[in-house]
N, CA, C and O atoms as a GROMACS GRO file, in nm:
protein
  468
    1UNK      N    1   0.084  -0.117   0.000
    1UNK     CA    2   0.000   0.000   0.000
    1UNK      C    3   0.089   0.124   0.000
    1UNK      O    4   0.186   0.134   0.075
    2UNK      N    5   0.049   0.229  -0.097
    2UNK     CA    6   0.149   0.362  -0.059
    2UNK      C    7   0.016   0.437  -0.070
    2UNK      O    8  -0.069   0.458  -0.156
    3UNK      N    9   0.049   0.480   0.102
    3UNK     CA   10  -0.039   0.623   0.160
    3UNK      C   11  -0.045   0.716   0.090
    3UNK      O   12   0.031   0.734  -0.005
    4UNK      N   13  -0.177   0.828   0.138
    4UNK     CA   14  -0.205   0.951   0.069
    4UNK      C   15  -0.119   0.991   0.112
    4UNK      O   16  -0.071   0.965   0.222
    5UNK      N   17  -0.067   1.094  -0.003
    5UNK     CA   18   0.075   1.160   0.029
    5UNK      C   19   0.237   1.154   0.034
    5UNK      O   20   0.332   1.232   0.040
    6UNK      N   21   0.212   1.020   0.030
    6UNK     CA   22   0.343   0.952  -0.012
    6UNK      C   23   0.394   1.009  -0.147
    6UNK      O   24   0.295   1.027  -0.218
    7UNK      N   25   0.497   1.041  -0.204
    7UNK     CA   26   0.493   1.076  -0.335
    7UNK      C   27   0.667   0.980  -0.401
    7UNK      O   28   0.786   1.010  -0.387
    8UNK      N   29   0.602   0.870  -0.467
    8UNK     CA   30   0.693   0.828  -0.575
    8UNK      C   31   0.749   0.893  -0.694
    8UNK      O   32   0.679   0.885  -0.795
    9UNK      N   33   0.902   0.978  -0.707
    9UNK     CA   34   0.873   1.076  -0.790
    9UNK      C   35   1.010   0.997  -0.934
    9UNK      O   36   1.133   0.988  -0.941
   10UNK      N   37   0.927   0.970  -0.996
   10UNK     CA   38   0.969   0.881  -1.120
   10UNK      C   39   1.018   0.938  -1.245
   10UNK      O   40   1.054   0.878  -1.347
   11UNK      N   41   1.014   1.099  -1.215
   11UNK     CA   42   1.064   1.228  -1.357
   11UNK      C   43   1.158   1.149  -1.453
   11UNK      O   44   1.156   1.134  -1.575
   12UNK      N   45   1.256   1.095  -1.340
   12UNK     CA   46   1.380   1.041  -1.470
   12UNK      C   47   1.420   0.906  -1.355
   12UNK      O   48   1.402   0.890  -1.234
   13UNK      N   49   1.474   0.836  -1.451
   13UNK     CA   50   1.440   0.697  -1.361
   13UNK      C   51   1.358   0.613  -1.341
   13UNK      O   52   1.250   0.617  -1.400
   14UNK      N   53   1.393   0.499  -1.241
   14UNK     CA   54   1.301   0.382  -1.241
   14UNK      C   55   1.294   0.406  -1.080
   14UNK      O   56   1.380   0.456  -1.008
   15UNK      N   57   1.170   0.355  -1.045
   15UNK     CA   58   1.150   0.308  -0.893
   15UNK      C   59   1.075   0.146  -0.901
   15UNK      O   60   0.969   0.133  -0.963
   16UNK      N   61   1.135   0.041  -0.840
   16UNK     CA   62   1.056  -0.088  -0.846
   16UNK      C   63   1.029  -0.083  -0.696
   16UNK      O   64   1.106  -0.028  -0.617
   17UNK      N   65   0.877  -0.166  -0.650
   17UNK     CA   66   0.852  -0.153  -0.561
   17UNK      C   67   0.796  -0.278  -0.529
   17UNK      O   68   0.680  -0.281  -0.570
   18UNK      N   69   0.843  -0.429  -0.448
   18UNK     CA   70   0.804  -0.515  -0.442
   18UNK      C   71   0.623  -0.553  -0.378
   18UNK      O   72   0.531  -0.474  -0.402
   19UNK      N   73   0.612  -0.627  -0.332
   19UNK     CA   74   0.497  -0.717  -0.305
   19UNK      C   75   0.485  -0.659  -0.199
   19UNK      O   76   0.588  -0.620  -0.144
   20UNK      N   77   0.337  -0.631  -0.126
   20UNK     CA   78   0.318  -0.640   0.036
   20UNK      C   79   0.392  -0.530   0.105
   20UNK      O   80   0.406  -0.531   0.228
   21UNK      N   81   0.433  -0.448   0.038
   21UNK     CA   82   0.502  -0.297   0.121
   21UNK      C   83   0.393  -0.219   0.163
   21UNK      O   84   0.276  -0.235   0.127
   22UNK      N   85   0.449  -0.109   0.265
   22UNK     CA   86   0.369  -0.059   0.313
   22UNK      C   87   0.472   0.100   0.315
   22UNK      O   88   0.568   0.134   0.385
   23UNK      N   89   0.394   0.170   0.199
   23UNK     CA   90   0.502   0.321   0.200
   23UNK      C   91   0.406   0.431   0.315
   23UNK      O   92   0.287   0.463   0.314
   24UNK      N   93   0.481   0.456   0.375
   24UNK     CA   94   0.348   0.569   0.503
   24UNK      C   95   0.310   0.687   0.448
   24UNK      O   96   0.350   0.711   0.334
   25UNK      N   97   0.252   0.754   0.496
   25UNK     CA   98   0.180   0.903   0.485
   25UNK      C   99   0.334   0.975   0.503
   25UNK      O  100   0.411   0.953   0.597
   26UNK      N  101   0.368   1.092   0.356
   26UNK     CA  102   0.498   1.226   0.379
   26UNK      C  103   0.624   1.099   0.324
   26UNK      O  104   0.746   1.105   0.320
   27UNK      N  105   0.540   1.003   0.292
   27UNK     CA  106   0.743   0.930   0.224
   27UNK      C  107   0.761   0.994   0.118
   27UNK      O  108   0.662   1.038   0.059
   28UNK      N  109   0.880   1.014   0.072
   28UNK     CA  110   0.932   1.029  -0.072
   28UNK      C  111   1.048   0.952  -0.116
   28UNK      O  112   1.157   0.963  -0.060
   29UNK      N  113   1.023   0.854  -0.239
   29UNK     CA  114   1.102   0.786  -0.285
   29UNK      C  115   1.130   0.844  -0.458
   29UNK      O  116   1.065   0.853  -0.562
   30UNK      N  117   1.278   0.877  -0.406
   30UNK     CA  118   1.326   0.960  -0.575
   30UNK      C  119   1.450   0.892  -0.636
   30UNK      O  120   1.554   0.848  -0.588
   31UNK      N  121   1.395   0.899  -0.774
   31UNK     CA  122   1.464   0.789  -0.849
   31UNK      C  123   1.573   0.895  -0.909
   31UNK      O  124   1.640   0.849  -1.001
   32UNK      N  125   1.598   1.014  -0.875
   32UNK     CA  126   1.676   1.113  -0.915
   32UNK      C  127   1.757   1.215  -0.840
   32UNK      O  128   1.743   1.218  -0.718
   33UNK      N  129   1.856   1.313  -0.908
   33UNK     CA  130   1.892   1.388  -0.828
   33UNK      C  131   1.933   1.467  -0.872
   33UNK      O  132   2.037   1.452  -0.936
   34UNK      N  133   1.867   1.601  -0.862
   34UNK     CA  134   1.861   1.731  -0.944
   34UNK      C  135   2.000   1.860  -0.958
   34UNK      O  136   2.022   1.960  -1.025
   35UNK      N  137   2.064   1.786  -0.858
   35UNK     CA  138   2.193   1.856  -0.827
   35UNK      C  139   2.276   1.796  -0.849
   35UNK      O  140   2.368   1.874  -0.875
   36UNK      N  141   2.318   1.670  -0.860
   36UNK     CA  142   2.398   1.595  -0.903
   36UNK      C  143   2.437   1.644  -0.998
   36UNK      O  144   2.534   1.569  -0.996
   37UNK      N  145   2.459   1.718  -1.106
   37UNK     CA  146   2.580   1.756  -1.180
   37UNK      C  147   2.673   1.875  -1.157
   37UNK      O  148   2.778   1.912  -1.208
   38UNK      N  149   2.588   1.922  -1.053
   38UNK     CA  150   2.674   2.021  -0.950
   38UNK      C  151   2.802   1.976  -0.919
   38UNK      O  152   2.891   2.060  -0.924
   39UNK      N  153   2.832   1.858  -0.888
   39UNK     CA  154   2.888   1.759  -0.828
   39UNK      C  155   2.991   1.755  -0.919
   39UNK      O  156   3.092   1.823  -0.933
   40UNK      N  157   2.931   1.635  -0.993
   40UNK     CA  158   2.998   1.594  -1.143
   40UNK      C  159   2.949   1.616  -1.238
   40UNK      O  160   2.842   1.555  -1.239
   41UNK      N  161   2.970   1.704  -1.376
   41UNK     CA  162   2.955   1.724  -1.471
   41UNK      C  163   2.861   1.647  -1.538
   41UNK      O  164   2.758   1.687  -1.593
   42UNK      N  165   2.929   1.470  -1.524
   42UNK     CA  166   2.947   1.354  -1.609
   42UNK      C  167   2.808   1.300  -1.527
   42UNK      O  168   2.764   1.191  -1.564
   43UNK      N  169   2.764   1.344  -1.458
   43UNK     CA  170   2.652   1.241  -1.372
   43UNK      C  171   2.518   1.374  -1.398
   43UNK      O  172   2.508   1.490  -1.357
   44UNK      N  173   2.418   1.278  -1.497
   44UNK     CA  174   2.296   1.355  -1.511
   44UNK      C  175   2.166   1.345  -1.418
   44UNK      O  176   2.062   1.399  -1.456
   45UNK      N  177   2.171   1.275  -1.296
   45UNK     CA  178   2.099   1.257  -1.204
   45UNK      C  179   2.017   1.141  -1.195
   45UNK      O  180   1.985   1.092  -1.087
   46UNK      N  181   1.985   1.098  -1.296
   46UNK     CA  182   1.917   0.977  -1.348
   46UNK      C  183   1.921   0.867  -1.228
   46UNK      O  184   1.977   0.921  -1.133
   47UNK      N  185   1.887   0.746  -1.198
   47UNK     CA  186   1.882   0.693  -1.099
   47UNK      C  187   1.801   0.570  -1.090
   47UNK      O  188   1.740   0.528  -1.188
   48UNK      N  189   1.800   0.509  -0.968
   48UNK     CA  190   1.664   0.378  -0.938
   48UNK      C  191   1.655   0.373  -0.792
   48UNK      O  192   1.720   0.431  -0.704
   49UNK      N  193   1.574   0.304  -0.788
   49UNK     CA  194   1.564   0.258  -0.612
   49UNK      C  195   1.453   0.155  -0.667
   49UNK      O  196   1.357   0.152  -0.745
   50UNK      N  197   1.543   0.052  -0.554
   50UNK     CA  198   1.456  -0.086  -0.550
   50UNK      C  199   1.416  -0.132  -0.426
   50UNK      O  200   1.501  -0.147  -0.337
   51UNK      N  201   1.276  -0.161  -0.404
   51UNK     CA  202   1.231  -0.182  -0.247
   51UNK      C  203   1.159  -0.333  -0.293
   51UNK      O  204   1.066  -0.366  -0.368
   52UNK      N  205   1.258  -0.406  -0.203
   52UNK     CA  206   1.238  -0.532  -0.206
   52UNK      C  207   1.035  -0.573  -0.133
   52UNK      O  208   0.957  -0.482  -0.104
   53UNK      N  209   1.003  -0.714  -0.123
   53UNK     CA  210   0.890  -0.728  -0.085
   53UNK      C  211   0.881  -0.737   0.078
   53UNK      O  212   0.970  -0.779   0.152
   54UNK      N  213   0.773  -0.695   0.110
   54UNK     CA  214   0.751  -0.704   0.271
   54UNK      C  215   0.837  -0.572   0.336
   54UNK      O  216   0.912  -0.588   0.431
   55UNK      N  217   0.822  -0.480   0.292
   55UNK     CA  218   0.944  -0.371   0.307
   55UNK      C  219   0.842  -0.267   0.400
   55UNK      O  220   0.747  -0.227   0.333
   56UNK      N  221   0.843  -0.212   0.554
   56UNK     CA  222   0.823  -0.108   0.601
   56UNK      C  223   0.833   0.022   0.601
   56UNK      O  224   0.810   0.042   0.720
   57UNK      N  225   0.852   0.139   0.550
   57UNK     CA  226   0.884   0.260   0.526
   57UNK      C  227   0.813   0.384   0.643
   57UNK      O  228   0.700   0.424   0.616
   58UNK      N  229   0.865   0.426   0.739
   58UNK     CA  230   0.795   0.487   0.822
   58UNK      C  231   0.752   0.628   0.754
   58UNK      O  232   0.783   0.685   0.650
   59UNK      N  233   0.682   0.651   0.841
   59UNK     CA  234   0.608   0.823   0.823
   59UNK      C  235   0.742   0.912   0.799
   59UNK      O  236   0.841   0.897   0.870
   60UNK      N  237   0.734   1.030   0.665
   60UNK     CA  238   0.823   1.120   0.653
   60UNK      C  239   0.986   1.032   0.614
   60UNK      O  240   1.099   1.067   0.646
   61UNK      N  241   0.949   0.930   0.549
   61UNK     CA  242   1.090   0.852   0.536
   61UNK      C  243   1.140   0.912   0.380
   61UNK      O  244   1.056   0.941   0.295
   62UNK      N  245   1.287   0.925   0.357
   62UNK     CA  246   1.291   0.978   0.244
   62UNK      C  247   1.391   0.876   0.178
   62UNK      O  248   1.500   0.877   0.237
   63UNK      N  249   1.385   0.792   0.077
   63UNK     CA  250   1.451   0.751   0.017
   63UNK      C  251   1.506   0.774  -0.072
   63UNK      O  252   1.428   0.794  -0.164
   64UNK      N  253   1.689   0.791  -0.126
   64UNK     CA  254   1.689   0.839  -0.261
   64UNK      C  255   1.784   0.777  -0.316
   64UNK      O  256   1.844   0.689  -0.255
   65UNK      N  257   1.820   0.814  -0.453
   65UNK     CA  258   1.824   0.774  -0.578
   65UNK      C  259   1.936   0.680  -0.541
   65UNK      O  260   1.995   0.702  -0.435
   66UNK      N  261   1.985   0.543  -0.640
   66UNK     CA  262   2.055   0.457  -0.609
   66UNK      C  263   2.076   0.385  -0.547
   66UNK      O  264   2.188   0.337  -0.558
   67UNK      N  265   1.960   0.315  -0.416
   67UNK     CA  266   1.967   0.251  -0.314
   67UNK      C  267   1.864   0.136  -0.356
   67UNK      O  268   1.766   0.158  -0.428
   68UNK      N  269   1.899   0.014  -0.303
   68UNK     CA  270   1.781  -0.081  -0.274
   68UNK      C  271   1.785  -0.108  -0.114
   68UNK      O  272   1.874  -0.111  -0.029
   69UNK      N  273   1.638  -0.126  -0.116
   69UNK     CA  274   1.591  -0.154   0.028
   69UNK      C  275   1.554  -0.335   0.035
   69UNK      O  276   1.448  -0.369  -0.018
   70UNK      N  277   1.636  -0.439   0.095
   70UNK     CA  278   1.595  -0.551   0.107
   70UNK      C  279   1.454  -0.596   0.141
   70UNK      O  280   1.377  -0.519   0.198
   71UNK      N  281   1.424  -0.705   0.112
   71UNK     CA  282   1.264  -0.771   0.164
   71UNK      C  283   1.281  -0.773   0.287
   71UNK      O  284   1.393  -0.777   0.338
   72UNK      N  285   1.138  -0.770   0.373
   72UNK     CA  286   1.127  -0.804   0.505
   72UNK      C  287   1.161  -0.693   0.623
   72UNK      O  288   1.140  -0.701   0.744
   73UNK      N  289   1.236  -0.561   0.525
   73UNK     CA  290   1.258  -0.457   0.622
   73UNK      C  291   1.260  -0.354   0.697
   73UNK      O  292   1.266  -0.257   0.622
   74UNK      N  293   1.259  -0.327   0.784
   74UNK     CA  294   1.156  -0.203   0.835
   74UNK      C  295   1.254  -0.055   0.846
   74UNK      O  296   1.358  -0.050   0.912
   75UNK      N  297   1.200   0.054   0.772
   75UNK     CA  298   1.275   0.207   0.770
   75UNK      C  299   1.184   0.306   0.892
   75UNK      O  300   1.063   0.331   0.889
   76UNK      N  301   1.270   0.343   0.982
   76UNK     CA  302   1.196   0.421   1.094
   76UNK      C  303   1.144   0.535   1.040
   76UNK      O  304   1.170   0.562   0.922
   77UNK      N  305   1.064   0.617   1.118
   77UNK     CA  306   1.018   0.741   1.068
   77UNK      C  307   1.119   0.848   1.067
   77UNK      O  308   1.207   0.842   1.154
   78UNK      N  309   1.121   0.961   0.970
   78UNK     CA  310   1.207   1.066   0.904
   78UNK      C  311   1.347   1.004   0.889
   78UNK      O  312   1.452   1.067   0.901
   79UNK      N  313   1.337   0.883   0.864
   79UNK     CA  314   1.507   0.800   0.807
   79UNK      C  315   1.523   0.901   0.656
   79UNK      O  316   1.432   0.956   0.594
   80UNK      N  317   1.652   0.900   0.630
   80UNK     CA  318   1.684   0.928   0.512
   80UNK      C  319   1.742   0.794   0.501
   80UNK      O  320   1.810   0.743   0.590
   81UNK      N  321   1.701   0.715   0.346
   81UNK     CA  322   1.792   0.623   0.314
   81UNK      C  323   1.894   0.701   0.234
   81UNK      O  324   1.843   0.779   0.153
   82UNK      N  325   2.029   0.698   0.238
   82UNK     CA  326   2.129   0.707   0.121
   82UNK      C  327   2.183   0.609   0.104
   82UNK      O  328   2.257   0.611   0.006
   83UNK      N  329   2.179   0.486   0.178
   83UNK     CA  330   2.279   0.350   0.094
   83UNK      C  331   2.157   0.203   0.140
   83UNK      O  332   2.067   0.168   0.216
   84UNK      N  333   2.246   0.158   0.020
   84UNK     CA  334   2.162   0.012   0.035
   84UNK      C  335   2.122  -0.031   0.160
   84UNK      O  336   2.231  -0.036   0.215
   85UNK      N  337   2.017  -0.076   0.268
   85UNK     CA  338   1.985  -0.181   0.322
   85UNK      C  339   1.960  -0.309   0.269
   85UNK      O  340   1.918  -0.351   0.161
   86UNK      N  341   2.005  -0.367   0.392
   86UNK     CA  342   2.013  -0.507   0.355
   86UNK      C  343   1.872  -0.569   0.381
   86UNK      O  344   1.795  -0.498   0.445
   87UNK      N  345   1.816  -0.728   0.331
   87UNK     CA  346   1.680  -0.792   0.384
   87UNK      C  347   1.686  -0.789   0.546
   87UNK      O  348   1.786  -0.791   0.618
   88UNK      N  349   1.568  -0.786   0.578
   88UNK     CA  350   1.571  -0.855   0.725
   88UNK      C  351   1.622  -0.786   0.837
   88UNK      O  352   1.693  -0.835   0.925
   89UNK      N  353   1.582  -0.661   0.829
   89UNK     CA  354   1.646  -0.530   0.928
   89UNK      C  355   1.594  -0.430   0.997
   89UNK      O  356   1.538  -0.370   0.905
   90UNK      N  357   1.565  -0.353   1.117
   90UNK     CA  358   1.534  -0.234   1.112
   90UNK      C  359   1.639  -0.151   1.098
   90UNK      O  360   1.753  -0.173   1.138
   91UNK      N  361   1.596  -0.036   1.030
   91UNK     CA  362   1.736   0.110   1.000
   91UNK      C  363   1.642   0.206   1.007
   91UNK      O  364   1.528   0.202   0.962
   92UNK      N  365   1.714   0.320   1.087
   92UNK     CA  366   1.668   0.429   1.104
   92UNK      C  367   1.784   0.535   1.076
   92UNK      O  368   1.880   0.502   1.007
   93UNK      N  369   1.772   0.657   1.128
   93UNK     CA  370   1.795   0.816   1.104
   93UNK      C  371   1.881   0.851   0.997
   93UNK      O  372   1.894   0.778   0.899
   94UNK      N  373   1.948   0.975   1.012
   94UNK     CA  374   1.965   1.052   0.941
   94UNK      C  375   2.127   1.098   0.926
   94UNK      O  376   2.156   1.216   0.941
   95UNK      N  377   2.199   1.028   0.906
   95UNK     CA  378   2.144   0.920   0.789
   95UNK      C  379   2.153   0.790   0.830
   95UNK      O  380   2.185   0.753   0.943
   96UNK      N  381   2.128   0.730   0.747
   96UNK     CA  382   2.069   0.578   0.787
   96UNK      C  383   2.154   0.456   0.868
   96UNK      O  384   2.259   0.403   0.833
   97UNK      N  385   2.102   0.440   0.945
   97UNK     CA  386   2.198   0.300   0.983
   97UNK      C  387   2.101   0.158   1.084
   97UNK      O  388   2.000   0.152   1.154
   98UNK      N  389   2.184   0.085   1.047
   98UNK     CA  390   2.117  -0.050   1.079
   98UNK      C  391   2.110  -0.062   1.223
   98UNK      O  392   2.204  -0.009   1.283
   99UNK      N  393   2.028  -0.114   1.287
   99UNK     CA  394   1.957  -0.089   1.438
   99UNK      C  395   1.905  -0.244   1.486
   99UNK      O  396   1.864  -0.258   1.601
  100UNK      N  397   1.908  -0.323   1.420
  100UNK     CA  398   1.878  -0.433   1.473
  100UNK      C  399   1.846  -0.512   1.324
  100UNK      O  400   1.795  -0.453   1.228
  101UNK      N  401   1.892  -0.689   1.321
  101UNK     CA  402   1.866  -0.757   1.232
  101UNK      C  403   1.773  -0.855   1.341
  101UNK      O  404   1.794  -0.877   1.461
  102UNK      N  405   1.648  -0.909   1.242
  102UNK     CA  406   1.529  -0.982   1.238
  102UNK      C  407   1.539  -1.087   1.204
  102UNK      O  408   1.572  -1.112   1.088
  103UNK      N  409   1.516  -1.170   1.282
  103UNK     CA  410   1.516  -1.294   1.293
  103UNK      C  411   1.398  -1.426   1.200
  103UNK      O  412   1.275  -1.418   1.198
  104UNK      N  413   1.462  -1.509   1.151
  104UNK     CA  414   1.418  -1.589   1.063
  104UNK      C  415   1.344  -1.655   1.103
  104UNK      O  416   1.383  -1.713   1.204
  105UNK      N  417   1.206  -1.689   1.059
  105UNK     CA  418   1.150  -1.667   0.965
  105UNK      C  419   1.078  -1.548   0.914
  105UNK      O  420   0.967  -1.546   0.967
  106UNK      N  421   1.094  -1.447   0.834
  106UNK     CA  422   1.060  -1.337   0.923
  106UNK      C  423   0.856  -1.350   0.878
  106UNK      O  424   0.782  -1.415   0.806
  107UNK      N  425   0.851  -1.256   0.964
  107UNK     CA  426   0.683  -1.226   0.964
  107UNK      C  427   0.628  -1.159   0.849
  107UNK      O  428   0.736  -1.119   0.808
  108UNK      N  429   0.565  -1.126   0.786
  108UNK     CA  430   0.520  -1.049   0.654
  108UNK      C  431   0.403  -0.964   0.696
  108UNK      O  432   0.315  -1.024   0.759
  109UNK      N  433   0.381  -0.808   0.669
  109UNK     CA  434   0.312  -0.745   0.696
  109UNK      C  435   0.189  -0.779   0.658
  109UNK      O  436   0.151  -0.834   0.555
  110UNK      N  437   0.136  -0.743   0.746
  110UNK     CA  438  -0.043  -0.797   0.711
  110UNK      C  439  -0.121  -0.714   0.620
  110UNK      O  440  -0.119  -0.591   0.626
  111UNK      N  441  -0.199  -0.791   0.524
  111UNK     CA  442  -0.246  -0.781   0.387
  111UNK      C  443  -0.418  -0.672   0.445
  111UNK      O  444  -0.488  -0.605   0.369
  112UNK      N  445  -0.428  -0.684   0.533
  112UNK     CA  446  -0.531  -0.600   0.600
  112UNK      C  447  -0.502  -0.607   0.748
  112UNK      O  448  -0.467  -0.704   0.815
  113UNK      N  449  -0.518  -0.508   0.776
  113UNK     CA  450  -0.520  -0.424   0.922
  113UNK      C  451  -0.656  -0.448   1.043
  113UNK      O  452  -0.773  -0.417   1.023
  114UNK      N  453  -0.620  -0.488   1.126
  114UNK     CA  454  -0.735  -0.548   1.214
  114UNK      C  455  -0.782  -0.431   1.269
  114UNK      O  456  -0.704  -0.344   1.309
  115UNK      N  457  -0.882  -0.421   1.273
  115UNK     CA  458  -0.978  -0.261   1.324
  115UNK      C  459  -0.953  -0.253   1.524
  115UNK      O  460  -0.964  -0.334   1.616
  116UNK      N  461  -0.919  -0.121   1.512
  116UNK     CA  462  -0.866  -0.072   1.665
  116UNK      C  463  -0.987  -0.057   1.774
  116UNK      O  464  -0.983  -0.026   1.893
  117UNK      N  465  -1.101  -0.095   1.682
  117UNK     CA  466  -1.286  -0.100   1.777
  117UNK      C  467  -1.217  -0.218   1.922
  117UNK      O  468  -1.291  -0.256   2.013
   0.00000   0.00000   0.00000
């Protein structure tokens, strides 16, 4: 599921987004980077991000260009991703780092949400 407000921004680039994710309300996942030739000349910003299946993304999480996010793993709220995570993890802040690995078999987010009545 990707929440209202979430914004996948796909201008230039690819974003793949596996099975059973759950992107929150204020994520942004960018397959680009508009300054990047600031940088280097030779680099036109272009980009991907790959979010494996069963993948968590908290509220205000920002993912960007060039990273894959493994299956099974959970991104805390206002994480910036800048480098790959691995499957089977929580990672949080700013910038990102690994906070605990999850234990096998892992659990898969639920396909509907049990009502809080």
């Amino acid at each position: 599921m990707i929440s209202l407000n979430a914004k996948i921004d796909v201008r230039r680039g690819k974003v793949t987004i596996g099975d059973h994710c759950l992107i929150t309300h204020g994520c942004y996942v960018l397959s680009h980077d508009g300054a990047a030739h600031v940088i280097n000349p030779e680099d036109n910003g272009t980009g991907y991000v790959t979010i494996g299946d069963h993948v968590f993304i908290g509220v205000n999480a920002v993912v960007m260009r060039n990273v894959t996010i493994g299956s099974h793993s959970i991104i805390g709220a206002g994480s910036v991703v800048n480098k790959d995570i691995p499957e089977g993890v929580v990672a949080a802040g700013n910038p990102i780092k690994i906070l605990k690995e999850l234990t096998k078999p892992y659990k898969p987010l639920p396909k509907k949400h049990k009502s809080v009545e």
